[in-house]
Each structure stands twice: as C-alpha cells, then as structure tokens.
C-alpha positions, 0 to 999 in steps of 0.5 A: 500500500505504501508503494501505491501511495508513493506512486499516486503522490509522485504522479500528482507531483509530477502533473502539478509540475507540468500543469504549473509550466504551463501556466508560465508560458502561457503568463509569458505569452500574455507578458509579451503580448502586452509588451508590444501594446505598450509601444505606439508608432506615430509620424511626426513631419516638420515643414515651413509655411504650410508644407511648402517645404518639408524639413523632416519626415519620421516615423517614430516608435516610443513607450505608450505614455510618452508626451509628445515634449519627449517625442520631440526632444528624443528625436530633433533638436528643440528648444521649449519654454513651459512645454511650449515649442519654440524652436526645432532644428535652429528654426526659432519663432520670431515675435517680429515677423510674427512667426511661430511652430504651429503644430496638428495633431491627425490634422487638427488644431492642437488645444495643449502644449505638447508637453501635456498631450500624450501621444496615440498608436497612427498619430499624424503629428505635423510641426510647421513654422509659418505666420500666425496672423 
C-alpha cells in the first residue's frame, strides 16, 4: 500500500509540475503580448509655411505614455519654454515677423502644449513654422 501511495503522490507531483509550466508560458505569452501594446508608432513631419517645404519626415516608435515634449526632444533638436515649442532644428519663432511652430495633431488644431498631450498608436503629428496672423 505504501508503494501505491508513493506512486499516486509522485504522479500528482509530477502533473502539478507540468500543469504549473504551463501556466508560465502561457503568463509569458500574455507578458509579451502586452509588451508590444505598450509601444505606439506615430509620424511626426516638420515643414515651413504650410508644407511648402518639408524639413523632416519620421516615423517614430516610443513607450505608450510618452508626451509628445519627449517625442520631440528624443528625436530633433528643440528648444521649449513651459512645454511650449519654440524652436526645432535652429528654426526659432520670431515675435517680429510674427512667426511661430504651429503644430496638428491627425490634422487638427492642437488645444495643449505638447508637453501635456500624450501621444496615440497612427498619430499624424505635423510641426510647421509659418505666420500666425
């Protein structure tokens, strides 16, 4: 009987086992999935006057949660004041001739600085130095 119950113990141990790798794969399955959801792609342009002329074209990959400030500061050269872009690749607004980076997000009218707005999976993000008036 003793014999038995070693053998039934050990076939229950043994099952327990397979039953628990199990489980760990399918967590790393599920770990790898949520992995890649947490990266979003997004394009970001920068051009003057309306597009006339395209200074850069990206297509960037960043961390779900990621502001566009740090896409921006990650990726070009760019100088900022209370999360506010005012300069990108040298290119700085002037009060004088009333020029200003302007940016779109999917092409509309950006309501936060980009310091606020945390960036989505298909952004069309556009930075372009043109007149406010």
């Amino acid at each position: 009987m003793n014999k038995l119950y070693s053998m039934l113990l050990a076939f229950v141990l043994a099952v327990g086992m397979l039953a628990g790798c199990g489980a760990q794969e399918e967590g790393d399955e599920a770990n790898a999935t949520q992995e890649e959801a947490q990266e979003v792609t997004l394009q970001v342009d920068v051009s003057k006057n309306k597009g006339e002329e395209m200074l850069a074209e990206e297509e960037i990959t960043v961390e779900e949660g990621t502001t566009l400030m740090e896409v921006m500061e990650d990726n070009f050269e760019v100088e900022q004041t209370e999360g506010y872009i005012n300069s990108i690749e040298g290119i700085a607004g002037d009060d004088k001739e009333k020029m200003a980076w302007i940016y779109t997000i999917n092409g509309e009218d950006a309501t936060v600085g980009a310091n606020e707005y945390e960036v989505e999976e298909g952004d069309e993000i556009v930075f372009d130095y043109q007149s406010w008036e």
